[in-house]
C-alpha positions in Angstrom: 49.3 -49.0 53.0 46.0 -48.3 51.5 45.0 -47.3 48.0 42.2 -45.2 46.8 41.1 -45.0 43.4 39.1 -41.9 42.0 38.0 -40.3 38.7 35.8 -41.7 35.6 37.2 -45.2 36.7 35.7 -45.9 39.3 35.6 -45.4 43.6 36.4 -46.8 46.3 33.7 -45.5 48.6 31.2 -47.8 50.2 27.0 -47.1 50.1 26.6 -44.1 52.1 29.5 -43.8 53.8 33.4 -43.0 53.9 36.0 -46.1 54.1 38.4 -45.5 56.4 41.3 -45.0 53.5 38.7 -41.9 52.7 38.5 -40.9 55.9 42.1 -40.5 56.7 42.6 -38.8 53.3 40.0 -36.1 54.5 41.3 -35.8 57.6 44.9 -35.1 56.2 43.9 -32.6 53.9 41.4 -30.8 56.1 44.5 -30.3 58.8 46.8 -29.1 56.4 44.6 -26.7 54.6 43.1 -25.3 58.2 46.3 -24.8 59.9 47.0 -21.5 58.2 46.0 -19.2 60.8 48.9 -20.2 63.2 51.5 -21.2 60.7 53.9 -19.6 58.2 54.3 -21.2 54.7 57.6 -21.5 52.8 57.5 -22.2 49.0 60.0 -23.8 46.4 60.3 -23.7 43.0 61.9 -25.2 40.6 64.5 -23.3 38.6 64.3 -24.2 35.4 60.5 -24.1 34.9 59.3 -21.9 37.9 56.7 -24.8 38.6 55.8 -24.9 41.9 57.4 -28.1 43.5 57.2 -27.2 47.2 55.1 -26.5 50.2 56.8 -26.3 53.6 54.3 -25.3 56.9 56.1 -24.7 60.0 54.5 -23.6 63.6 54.5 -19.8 63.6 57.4 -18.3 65.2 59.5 -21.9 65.2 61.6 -24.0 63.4 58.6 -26.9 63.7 57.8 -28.3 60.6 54.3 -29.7 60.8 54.0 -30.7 56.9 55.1 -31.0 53.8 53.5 -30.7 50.5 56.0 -32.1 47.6 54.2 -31.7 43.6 56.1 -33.4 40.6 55.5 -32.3 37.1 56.0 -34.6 34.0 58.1 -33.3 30.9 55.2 -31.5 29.7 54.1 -29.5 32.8 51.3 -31.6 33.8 51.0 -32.2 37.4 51.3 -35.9 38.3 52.0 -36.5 42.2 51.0 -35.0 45.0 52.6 -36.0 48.5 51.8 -34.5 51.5 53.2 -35.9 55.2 52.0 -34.9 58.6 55.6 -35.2 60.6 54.2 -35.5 63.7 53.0 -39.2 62.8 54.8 -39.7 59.3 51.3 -40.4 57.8 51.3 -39.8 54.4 49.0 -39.0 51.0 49.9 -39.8 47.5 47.9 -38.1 44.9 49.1 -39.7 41.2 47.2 -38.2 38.6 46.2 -39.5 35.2 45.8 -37.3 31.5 43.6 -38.3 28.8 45.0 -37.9 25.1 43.7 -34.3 25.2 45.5 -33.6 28.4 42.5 -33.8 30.7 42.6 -35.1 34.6 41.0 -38.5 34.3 42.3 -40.6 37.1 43.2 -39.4 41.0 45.1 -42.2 42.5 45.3 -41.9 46.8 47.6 -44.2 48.9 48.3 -43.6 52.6 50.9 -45.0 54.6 51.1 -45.0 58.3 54.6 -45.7 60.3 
């Protein structure tokens, strides 16, 4: 497991280059936000607030479930983990977010973990 600290607080990333904590986390995003073309996308919501808490992407045409996207709210609404898992390999991102007093996104937290 590997953790990845962004925001006002600080980073993780080494002079001129990507670690390799940052590289998976691009990696897994990249493939889960360009595999739209051949997919279909199945959305959950929660039914007391209607926030969004779900993302399912499954091979078009199949049963397959490539990934999952899972988004927890606090009691106020406020977005504060992200999860997403590539099934094929169980490799998974953790996004915990962070709110100043006012509410604002200060802190983006990223762990990984690999089977």
């Amino acid at each position: 497991m590997a953790i990845l600290t962004t925001g006002k607080s600080g980073g993780a990333s080494t002079s001129g280059g990507f670690t390799s904590v940052e590289k998976l986390s691009l990696e897994l995003e990249l493939a889960f936000k360009t595999s739209t073309p051949s997919v279909k996308k199945q959305f959950g919501y929660d039914t007391t607030t209607g926030n969004l808490n779900s993302i399912i992407i499954y091979e078009y045409d199949t049963t397959t479930v490539l990934f999952t996207k899972i988004l927890d709210y606090d009691g106020q609404d406020n977005l504060i983990k992200i999860t997403v898992t590539r099934i094929s390999d169980n490799v998974t991102l953790i996004k915990d977010l962070s709110y100043d007093v006012n509410g604002n996104l200060t802190i983006i937290m990223s762990i990984h973990s690999s089977p």
